[in-house]
C-alpha positions, 0 to 999 in steps of 0.5 A: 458477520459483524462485531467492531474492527479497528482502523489505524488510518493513514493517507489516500483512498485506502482508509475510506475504502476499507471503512466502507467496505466492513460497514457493508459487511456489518461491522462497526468501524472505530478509526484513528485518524492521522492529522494532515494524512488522513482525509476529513472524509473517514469521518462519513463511514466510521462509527467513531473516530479519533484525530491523533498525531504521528507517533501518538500510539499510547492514545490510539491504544487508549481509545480503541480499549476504551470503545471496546476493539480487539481486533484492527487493521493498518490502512493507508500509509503515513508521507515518510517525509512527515516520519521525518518532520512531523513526528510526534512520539510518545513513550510507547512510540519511543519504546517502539523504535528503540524496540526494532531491529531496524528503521525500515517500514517493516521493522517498525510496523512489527514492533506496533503490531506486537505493542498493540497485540500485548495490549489485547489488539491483534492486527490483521490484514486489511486484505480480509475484507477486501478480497475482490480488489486483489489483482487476479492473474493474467492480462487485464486490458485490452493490449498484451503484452509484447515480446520484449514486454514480457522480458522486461516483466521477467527481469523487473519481476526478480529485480522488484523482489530483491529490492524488497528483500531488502526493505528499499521498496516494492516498484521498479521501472525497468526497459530493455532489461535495465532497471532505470528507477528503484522505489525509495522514500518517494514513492511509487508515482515519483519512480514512475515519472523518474524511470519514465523520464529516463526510458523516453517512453515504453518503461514497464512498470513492475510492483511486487509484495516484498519477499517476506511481506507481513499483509497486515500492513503496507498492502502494495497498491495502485489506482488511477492515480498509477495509470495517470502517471505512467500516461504522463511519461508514456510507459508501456506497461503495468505488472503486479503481483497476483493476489497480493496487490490491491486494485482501487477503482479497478473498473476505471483505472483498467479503462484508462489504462485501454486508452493509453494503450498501457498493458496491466498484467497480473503474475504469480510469483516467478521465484 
């Protein structure tokens, strides 16, 4: 396989594990990177590279007709938080918003895709070049879950999706069939630590892709960086949507999480 593929990149691993990832299967990574998100090092695995602003969509578009893509890929999440305070919208990001049904992540997300498709660049999943780091189905540590475990799973599994149904997030931290913290803004370490503290100890930790979850952007994932988290409030157990959750650093975060002791469990959907 081989051709050029397009990275609108964001923050985190994720960005530099896809880019390296296609340049393994062959293809040409032209990325646009976002200041003060984006880690400096993409710079190493993509073939070209441009430093853009939030809301600058107009110059991504330009710079990936000019190097020729017609294909690209949404990797790695943008703070909210800079969403907020650091927004710097073109005409074509301010057509966007005024565009979506409405400000949740998925809405806007869509209205991009469907601006940058009708400028001949289709978005696709990221997924596609990274099918082995999608969580399998079954326990993936040492430790099963227990009884009481599994229950909390069930209950926090239904709870996660309906929460995304409503575009609120994709994390819930639940115990004793209680749900103590729900995703928002702050993202999923911050719930974690916020359900953690609640619980006392023992939480489960449950992430799910939303109902309706477009897999060309906002990818559910988790890493070491979860792991690490959840030994800090000493929760219990770890359980992600087969198929749908991406896995970073797997071999690692699966290690750590035998340590602590921390059940990881992948599930198909439940509805």
């Amino acid at each position: 396989m081989s051709g050029k593929i397009g990275l609108i990149a964001g923050k985190n691993k994720f960005p530099l594990i896809f880019a390296q990832s296609a340049r393994e299967q062959g293809f040409q990574v032209v990325a646009a990177a976002h200041h003060g998100e984006t880690d400096p090092a993409l710079e190493q695995w993509a073939d070209a590279i441009k430093w853009v602003y939030v809301g600058q969509l107009g110059k991504i578009i330009r710079f990936f007709q000019k190097a020729g893509v017609t294909r690209a890929v949404m990797a790695g999440g943008i703070s909210k938080g800079r969403l907020f305070s650091h927004l710097r919208p073109d005409w074509r990001a301010l057509k966007i918003v005024g565009r979506a049904k409405h400000a949740g992540d998925d809405g806007i997300l869509r209205a991009v895709a469907a601006e940058l498709e009708s400028e001949g660049i289709t978005i696709v999943s990221p997924t596609l070049f990274l099918t082995e780091l999608l969580a399998p189905e079954g326990v993936l540590s040492r430790r099963q879950p227990n009884a009481a475990e599994l229950r909390d799973i069930e209950f926090g599994f239904a709870m996660a999706k309906e929460i995304g149904r409503l575009d609120i997030g994709q994390c819930v931290v639940v115990r004793r069939q209680a749900v103590l913290a729900v995703e928002a803004i702050d993202g999923t370490d911050a719930t974690i630590r916020r359900g953690g503290i609640l619980a006392g100890e023992q939480a489960v930790v449950v992430k799910v892709s939303k109902p309706d979850q477009d897999l060309r952007f906002d990818v559910p994932a988790v890493g070491l960086e979860t792991i690490g988290v959840m030994r800090e409030v000493k929760a219990s157990v770890l359980a992600l949507e087969a198929g749908k959750t991406l896995m970073f650093d797997r071999t690692e975060m699966l290690q750590q999480a035998d340590k602590a002791k921390i059940a990881v469990i992948g599930l198909s959907s439940l509805n």
